[in-house]
C-alpha positions as CSV (number, residue, x, y, z in Angstrom):
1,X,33.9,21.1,-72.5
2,X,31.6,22.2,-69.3
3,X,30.7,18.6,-69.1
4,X,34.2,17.9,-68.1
5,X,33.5,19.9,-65.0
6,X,31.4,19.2,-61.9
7,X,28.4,21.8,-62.1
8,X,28.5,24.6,-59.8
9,X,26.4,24.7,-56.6
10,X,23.1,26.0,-57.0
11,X,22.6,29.6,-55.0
12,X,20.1,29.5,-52.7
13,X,18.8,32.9,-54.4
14,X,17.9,31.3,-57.7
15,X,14.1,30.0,-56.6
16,X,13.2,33.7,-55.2
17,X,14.9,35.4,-57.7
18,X,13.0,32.7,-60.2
19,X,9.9,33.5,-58.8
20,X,10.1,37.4,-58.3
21,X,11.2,37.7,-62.2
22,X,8.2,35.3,-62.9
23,X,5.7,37.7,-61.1
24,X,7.5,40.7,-63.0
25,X,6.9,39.0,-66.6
26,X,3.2,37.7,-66.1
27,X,2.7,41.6,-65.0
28,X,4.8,43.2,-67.5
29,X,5.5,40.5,-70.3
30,X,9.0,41.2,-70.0
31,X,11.7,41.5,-67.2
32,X,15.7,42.2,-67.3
33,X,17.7,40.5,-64.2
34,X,21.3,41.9,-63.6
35,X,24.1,41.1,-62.1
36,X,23.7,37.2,-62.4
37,X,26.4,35.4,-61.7
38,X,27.9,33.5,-64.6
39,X,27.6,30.3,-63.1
40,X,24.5,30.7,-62.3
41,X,23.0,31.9,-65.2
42,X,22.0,28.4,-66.9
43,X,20.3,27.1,-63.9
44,X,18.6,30.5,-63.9
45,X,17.5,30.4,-66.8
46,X,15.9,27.0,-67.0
47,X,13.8,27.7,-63.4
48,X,12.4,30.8,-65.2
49,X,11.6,29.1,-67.9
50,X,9.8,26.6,-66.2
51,X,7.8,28.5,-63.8
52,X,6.3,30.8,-66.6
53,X,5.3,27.7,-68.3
54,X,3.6,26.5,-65.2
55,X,2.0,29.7,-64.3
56,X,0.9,31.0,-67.3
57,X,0.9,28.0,-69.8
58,X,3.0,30.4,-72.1
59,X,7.0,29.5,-73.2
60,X,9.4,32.7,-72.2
61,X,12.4,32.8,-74.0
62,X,15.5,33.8,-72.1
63,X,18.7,36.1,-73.6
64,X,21.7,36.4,-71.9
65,X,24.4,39.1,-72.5
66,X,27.4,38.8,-69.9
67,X,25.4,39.5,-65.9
68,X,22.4,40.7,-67.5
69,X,19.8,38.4,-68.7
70,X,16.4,39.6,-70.5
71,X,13.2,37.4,-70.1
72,X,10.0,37.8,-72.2
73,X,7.1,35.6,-72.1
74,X,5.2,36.6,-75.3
75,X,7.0,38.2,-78.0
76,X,3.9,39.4,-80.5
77,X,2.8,41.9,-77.3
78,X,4.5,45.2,-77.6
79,X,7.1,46.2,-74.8
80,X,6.0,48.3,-72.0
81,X,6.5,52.0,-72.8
82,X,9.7,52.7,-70.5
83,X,8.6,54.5,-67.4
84,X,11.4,55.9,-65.0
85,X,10.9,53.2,-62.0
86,X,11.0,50.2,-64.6
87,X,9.6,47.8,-62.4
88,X,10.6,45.1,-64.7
89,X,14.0,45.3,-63.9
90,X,15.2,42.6,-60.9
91,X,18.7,42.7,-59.4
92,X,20.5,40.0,-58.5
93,X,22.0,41.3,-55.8
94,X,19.2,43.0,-54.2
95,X,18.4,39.3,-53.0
96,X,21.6,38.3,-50.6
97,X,19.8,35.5,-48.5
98,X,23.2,35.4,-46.8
């Protein structure tokens, strides 16, 4: 049915945001981004995807659960022990280019 539909315009926050949670995940192995808008979660997505692959050779896989979306690059290496700053976590919002 989304076919039907012209896609949406691409924000012009997706490439930073892309590569900030990219630097986060070769750090940490593992990143959470909130407050994504829906319609831009799939284009999201795919340039994360991407730039991991083309910066560390690895494939990320990419969950989504309404505005928050969970990125890790390698799942057989444990999870960083939660620390109170979690620096893995990126908000959307924190990146208004407006």
């Amino acid at each position: 049915m989304d076919r039907l539909f012209p896609a949406p315009a691409v924000d012009r926050r997706v490439p930073v945001v892309a590569q900030v949670v990219c630097d986060v995940v070769r750090e940490h192995g593992y990143a959470e981004v909130r407050q994504v808008p829906g319609d831009q979660l799939a284009v999201l997505r795919k340039e994360i995807r991407s730039l991991i692959r083309q910066q560390t050779g690895h494939p990320a896989q990419t969950l989504a659960h309404d505005d928050l979306l969970l990125v890790v690059c390698d799942p057989d290496q444990p999870l960083p022990a939660a620390r109170p700053e979690r620096p893995w976590v990126v908000t959307w919002t924190a990146w208004d280019l407006g």
